[in-house]
N, C-alpha and C positions, 0 to 999 in steps of 0.2 A: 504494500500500500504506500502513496507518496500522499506528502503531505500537500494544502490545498492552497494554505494565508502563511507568510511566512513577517515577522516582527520589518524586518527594513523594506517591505513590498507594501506596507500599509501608511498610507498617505492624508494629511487635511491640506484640503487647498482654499488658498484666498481668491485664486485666480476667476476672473467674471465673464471667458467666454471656452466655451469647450474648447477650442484651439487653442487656447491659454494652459488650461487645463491638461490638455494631451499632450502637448509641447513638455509641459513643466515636469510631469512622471515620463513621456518619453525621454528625457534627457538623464534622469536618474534612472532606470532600466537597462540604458545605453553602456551606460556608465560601467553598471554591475556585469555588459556583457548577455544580460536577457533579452535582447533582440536588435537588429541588422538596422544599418541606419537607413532603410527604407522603409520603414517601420509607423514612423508618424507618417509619410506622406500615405501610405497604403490603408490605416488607421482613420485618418482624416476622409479620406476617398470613400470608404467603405459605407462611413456615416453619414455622408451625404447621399449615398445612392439604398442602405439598405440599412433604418434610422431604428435605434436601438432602444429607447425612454418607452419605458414600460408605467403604463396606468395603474397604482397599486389598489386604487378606489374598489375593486370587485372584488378585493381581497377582504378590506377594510378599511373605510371611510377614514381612520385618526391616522394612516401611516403616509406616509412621501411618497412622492415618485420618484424613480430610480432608470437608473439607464444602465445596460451592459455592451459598451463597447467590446468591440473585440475586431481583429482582422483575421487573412490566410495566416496557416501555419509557418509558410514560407519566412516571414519577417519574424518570427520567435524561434526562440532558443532553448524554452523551457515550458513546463505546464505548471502552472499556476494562478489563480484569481487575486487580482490587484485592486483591493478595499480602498475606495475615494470619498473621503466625506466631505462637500461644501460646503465650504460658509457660507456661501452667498448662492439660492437658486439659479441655477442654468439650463436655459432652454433648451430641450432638444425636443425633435419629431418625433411622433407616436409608431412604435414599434408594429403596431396593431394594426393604424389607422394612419398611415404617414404625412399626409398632410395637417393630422392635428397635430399642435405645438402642446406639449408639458414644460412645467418647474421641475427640473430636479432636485433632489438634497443630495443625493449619494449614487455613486458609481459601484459596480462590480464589475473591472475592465478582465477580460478571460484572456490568459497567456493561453498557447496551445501548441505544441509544435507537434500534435498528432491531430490535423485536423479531425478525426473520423469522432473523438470523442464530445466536440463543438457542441453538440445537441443535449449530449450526461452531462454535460457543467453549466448547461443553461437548466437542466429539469434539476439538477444538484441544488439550485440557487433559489428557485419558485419552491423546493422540497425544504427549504430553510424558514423560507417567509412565511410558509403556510402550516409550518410546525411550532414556530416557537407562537409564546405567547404574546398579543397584540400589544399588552402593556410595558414588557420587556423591549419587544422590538423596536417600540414607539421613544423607547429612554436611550437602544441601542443608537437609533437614526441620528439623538442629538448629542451622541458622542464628538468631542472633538481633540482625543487625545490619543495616537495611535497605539498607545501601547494597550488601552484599554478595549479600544477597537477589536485592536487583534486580540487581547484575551478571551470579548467577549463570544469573537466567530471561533476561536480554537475551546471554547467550551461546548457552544448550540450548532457548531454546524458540523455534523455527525459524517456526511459522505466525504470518500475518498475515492479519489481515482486508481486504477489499477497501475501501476509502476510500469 
């Protein structure tokens, strides 16, 4: 089993537009060697053509919207989900419904370098929100200290990917 959130993969940003935002974690990712410096441009592309802000309203009315960026496996190095909390909401398009515009609060950006698993660490992530409890989650969303972050996803988020 490998592990899924790792303590320097977990991120707050001040940053106020998703390009700000991808830029600012792609360049610490780079950094570490977790993915190819094509990475934000393919990143950036991806979200405009196939927009990732996920409506959490049908889950439950008190929590945020959230967005899971991700691109091809080609530009990652590793499997792993990269924890983004905003300070400040960022619009992105409806995953669902792509011409509607959402507020984000929070990212789950998905490392993958085995595309084929893309689809397990998107249902890994919907199996997270939809298990813990509303009021927990709702205190986790306005977390803004990574360490806590990450404690709180290496306690409640139970799945792992196979190694």
């Amino acid at each position: 089993m490998k592990k899924l959130f790792f303590k320097d993969t977990t991120y707050v940003s001040s940053q106020d537009t998703q390009a700000e935002v991808f830029e600012e974690v792609y360049l610490d990712l780079l950094n570490k060697q977790l993915v190819t410096e094509d990475f934000l441009e393919s990143l950036l592309e991806r979200e405009r053509n196939y927009p990732t802000g996920l409506d959490l309203s049908p889950v439950s009315k008190v929590l945020p919207d959230i967005a899971i960026p991700h691109t091809e496996s080609d530009f990652v190095r590793t499997t792993r989900i990269v924890p983004i909390k905003l300070k400040k909401a960022i619009t992105f398009n409806n995953m669902i419904s792509p011409s509607d515009q959402i507020s984000v609060h929070f990212l789950f950006m998905i490392l993958n370098e085995n595309g084929e698993a893309q689809a397990g660490m998107l249902a890994d992530i919907m199996d997270f929100i939809n298990s813990v409890d509303k009021e927990e989650l709702c205190s986790f969303f306005k977390l803004e200290d990574p360490e806590a972050i990450y404690q709180f996803l290496e306690k409640h988020f139970t799945m792992e990917v196979s190694a």
